[in-house]
N, C-alpha and C positions, 0 to 999 in steps of 0.2 A: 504494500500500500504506500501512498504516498504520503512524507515526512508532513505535508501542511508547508504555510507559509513562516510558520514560525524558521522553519529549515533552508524554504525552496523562496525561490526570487524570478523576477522575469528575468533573468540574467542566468548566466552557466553558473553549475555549482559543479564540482569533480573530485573524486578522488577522497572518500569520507573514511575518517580512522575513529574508533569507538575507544575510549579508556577502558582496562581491564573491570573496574567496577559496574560499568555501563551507565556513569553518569556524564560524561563529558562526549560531548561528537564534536571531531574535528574535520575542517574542508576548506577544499580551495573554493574560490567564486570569483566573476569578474563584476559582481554588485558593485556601485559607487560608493564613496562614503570611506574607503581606504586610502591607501599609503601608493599604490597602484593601477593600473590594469587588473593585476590579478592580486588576490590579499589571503592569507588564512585568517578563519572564521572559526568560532567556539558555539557552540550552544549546550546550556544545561540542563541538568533534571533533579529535584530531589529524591527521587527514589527512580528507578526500571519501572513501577507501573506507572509513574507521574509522563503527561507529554513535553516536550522540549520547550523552553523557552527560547527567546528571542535572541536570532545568531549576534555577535558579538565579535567585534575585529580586536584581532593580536594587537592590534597598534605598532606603531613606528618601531618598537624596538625589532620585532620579531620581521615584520610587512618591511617593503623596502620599495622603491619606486620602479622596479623590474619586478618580472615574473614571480610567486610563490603563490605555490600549491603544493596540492599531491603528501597533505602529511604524515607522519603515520607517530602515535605516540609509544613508549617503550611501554612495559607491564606495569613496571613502578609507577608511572606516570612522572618519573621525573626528568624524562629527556623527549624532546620533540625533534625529529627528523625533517626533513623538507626536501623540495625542490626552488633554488630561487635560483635561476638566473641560467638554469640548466645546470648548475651541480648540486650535489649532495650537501646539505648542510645541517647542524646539530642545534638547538639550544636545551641549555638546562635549568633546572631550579632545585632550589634548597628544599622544600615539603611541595606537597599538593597544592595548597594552597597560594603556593608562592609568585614569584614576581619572574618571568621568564629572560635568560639572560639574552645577552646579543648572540645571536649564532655563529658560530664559527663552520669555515670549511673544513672537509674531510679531506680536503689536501689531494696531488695530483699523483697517488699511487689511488685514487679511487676515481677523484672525476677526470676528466679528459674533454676536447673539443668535437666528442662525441654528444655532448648534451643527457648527462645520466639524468637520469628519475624516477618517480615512483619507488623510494625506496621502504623495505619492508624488515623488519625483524626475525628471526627467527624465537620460537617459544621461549628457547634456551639464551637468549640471547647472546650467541656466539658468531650469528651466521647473518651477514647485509644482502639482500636481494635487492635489485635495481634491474633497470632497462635505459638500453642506448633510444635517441630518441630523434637524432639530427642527421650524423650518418653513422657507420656501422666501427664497431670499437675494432684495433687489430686482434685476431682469432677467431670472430666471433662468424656466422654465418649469415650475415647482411643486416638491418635498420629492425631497428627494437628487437634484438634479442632480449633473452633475459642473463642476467648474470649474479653471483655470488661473489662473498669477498669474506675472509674470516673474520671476526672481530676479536683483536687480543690486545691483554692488557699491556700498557708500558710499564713494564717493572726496573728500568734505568733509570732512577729518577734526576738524574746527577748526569747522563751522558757520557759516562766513563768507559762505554763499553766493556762493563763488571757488574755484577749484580751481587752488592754483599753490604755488607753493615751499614758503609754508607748513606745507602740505602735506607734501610733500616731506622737511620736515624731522622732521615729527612722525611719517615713516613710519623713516627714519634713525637716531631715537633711541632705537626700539624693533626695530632690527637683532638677525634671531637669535633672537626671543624669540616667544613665545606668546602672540601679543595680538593678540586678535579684531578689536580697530576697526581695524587697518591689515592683517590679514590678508584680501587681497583678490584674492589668486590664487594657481593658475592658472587658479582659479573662483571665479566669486561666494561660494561659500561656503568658499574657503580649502584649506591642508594644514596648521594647525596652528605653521605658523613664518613670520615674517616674512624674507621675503627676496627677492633678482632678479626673481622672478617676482610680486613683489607691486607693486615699483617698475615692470615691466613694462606691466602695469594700469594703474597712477597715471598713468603718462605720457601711457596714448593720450586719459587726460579733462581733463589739465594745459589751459587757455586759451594760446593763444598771446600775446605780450607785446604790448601793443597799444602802440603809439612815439608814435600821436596823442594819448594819455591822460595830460596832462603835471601835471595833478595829480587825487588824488581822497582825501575826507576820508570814511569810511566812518560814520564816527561812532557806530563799535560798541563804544569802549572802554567802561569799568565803573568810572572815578577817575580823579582826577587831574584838571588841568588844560591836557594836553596833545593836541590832536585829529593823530592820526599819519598821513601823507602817504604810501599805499600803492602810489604808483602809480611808485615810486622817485624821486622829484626830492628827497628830505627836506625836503621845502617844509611841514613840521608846524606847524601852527597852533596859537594860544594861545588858552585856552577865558576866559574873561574875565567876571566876575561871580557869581550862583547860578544856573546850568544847573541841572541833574541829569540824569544819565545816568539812560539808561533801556534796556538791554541787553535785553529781551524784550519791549519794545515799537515798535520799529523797520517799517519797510516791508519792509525786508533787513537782519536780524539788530536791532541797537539802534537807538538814535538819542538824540538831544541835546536836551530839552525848553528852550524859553526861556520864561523869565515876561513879558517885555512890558515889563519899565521898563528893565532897565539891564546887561541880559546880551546878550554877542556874541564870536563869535569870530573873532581878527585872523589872516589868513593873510604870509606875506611876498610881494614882488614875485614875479606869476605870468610876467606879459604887459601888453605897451603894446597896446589894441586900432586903433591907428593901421598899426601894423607887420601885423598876422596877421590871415587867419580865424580864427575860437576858437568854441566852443562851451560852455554850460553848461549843466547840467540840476542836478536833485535831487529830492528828495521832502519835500513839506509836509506839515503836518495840521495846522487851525486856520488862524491869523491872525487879523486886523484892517485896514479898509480904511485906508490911508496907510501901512503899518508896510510894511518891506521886507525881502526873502527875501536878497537881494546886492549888494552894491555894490563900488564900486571906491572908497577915499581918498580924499581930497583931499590935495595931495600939499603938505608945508612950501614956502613962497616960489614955487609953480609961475604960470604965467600964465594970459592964458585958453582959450588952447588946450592947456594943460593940463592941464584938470579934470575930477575924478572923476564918478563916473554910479553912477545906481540901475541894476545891471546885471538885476536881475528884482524887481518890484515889486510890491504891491497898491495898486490904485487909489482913491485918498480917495473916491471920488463913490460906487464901489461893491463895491469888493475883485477886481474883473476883474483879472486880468495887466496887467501891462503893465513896459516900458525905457526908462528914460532914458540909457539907451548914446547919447552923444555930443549931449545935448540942449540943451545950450548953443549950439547954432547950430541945431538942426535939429527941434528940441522931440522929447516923447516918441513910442513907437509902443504904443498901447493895444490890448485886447483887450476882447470880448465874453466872455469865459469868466468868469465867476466863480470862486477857489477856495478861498475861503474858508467852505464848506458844511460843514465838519466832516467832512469825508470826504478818506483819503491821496486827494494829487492828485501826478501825476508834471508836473515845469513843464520848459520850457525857453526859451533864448537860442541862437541864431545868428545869428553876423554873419559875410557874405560878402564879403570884402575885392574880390574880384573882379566881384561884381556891384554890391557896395559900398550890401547891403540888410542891413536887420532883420529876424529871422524870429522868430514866440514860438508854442512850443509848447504844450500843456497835455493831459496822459494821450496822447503819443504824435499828437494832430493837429496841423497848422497851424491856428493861429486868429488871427495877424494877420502881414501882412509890409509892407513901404516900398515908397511909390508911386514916390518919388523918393528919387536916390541919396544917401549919409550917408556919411561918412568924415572924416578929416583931424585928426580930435581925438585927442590922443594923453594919457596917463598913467602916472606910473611909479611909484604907489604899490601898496602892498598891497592885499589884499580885506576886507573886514568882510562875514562870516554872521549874517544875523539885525540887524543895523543898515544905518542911511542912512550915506553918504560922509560926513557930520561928526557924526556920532551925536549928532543932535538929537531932540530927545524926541519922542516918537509914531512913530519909523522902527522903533523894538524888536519883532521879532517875538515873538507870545506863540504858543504851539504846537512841535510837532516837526518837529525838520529832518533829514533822513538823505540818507545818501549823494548827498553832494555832488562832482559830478564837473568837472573844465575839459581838453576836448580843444584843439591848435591848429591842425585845419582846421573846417572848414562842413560836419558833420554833414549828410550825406542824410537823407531824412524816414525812409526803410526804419530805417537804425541808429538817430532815435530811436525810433520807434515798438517798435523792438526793445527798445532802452532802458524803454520805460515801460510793459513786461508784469512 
């Protein structure tokens, strides 16, 4: 039957979404009296047997002087979806009752110059349903398909690309309150408060605390001179020279630029590699053949077994990888790989105290390992990033260093290769 005029207009109405209580209907219409051509509309009921009262415009915050319709409202009733302008767009409010925010877009991993709309929820609300509406989205099989999109929550709340205490706390100090970025359950799209059930969430995406991770320099800070040791040993390094941070140009979040003459940063004593397997990796961009990605000290009055090493190098002849881990008796172990092409390269170091070999990686392969066995050499000085063991000129890296890691066992090739996606 038809709604009545309380609902219907001599004008188009389309597109009508009911609140889960069955008190509220929402719709598009291109009635006068809005923000628009086309406006979303409200109308109420005090109970399911009561009939509708008289439709009611969103107003200027929601309406916009282009196209909306097409709404559809969540189960909670506390987010309304839409169509304005042909993308997808959200707003929300703090109760039922409340005051609807500005909508924001769903951003361009969802809408496109395909003109999405009609978007729909799924029960569980994990799942966006939508239709192309202009012309036809890539993959799709021509003009108004329909399409899906997952809904999952942001549990980064920091952008660290690390999901861990951090976290945690950022979800903690907005206990109680109405704020979206940590509102993350009992569904992906929240209930309007932060609380148990959002810490709930956090938890099952939290990393587990890796024990082999015994330091790691992220090098995502934005000042200062201090590179922070996240991996909890507070083994925080001193930035040393004119770096500059460079927070939005990183591999994984920032990263630490060197100029090449006389910047590097000192770490304190990690590991003697006489004693342990150890592992290192990081991520470059740039270089110069000679100049070096890591080393170890040289340590005041040490003898010659010793002495520090170019723990991951570029190779003067051609900028290949290469270690001088423990080449004072047993020379370096080079590589074939080039990485100095102007292109992020992910590097790495393992040393197998057990096998008592060299392994160097580069973007997650092996590309060189020890024919014959290597040990015995010990050190107990600090690291230098970006300089050779006595910071003689030409070791200075010039380019970006990010997330520099040191585990202390012998990395399997699976976790790095996991490491350097």
């Amino acid at each position: 039957m038809n709604l009545g005029t309380s609902v219907n207009s001599n004008d188009w109405e389309l597109g009508p979404t009911i609140s889960a209580d069955g008190l509220k209907l929402y719709f598009g219409s291109s009635r006068g009296g809005g923000s628009g051509d086309w406006d979303i509309w409200v109308c109420t009921r005090a109970t399911v047997a009561d009939p509708w009262g008289t439709a009611v415009n969103l107003g200027p915050t929601v309406n916009s002087s282009v196209y909306d319709g097409q709404p559809f409202i969540s189960a909670n009733g506390l987010m309304l979806f839409m169509t304005s302008n042909w993308d997808i767009w959200m707003a929300r409010r703090s109760t039922k009752e409340g005051d609807w925010s500005k909508p924001i877009n769903l951003g361009p991993m969802l809408n496109s110059e395909a003109g999405e709309a009609e978007p729909f929820i799924s029960s569980d609300e994990k799942t966006l349903y939508f239709s192309d509406w202009w012309i036809p989205r890539d993959g799709g099989y021509g003009i108004n398909d329909v399409w899906q999109a997952p809904i999952l929550p942001v549990v980064d709340f920091n952008g660290d690309a690390i999901v861990d205490m951090k976290d945690v706390l950022i979800l903690t100090e907005h206990w109680g309150q109405d704020y979206p970025l940590c509102d993350i359950g009992p569904t992906p799209l929240g209930d309007g408060i932060v609380d148990v059930q959002d810490l709930a969430v956090l938890t099952e995406y939290i990393e587990p605390i890796d024990r082999t991770l015994i330091a790691h320099w992220t090098l995502d800070e934005i000042e200062g001179d201090i590179a922070q040791d996240s991996a909890g040993s507070d083994d925080d390094a001193i930035v040393i020279g004119s770096q500059r941070w460079e927070p939005d140009n990183g591999k994984i979040g920032g990263a630490l630029r060197f100029d090449g003459a006389n910047d590097y940063v000192s770490t304190p004593f990690i590991l003697n590699p006489r004693e342990v397997s150890f592992s290192v990796t990081a991520w470059i961009l740039g270089g110069v053949s000679g100049q070096v990605i890591m080393s170890q000290a040289d340590a005041s009055e040490q003898g010659p077994v010793e002495s520090g090493s170019t723990w991951l190098g570029l190779n003067p002849s051609d900028g290949s990888l290469m270690t001088g881990l423990m080449d004072i008796f047993f020379g370096p172990l080079e590589s074939e790989s080039v990485v100095t092409d102007g292109q992020w390269r992910h590097v790495g170091l393992v040393y197998d105290r057990t096998t008592m070999k060299r392994h160097l990686y580069v973007d997650g392969a092996e590309v060189a390992v020890d024919t014959y066995s290597v040990g015995g050499v010990e050190s107990t000085a600090g690291l230098y990033i970006g300089a050779g063991q006595t910071l003689d000129s030409g070791t200075f890296f010039s380019g970006l260093i990010d997330d520099v890691r040191i585990y202390n066992v012998a990395l399997n090739p699976e976790k790095i290769e996991l490491l350097a996606q």
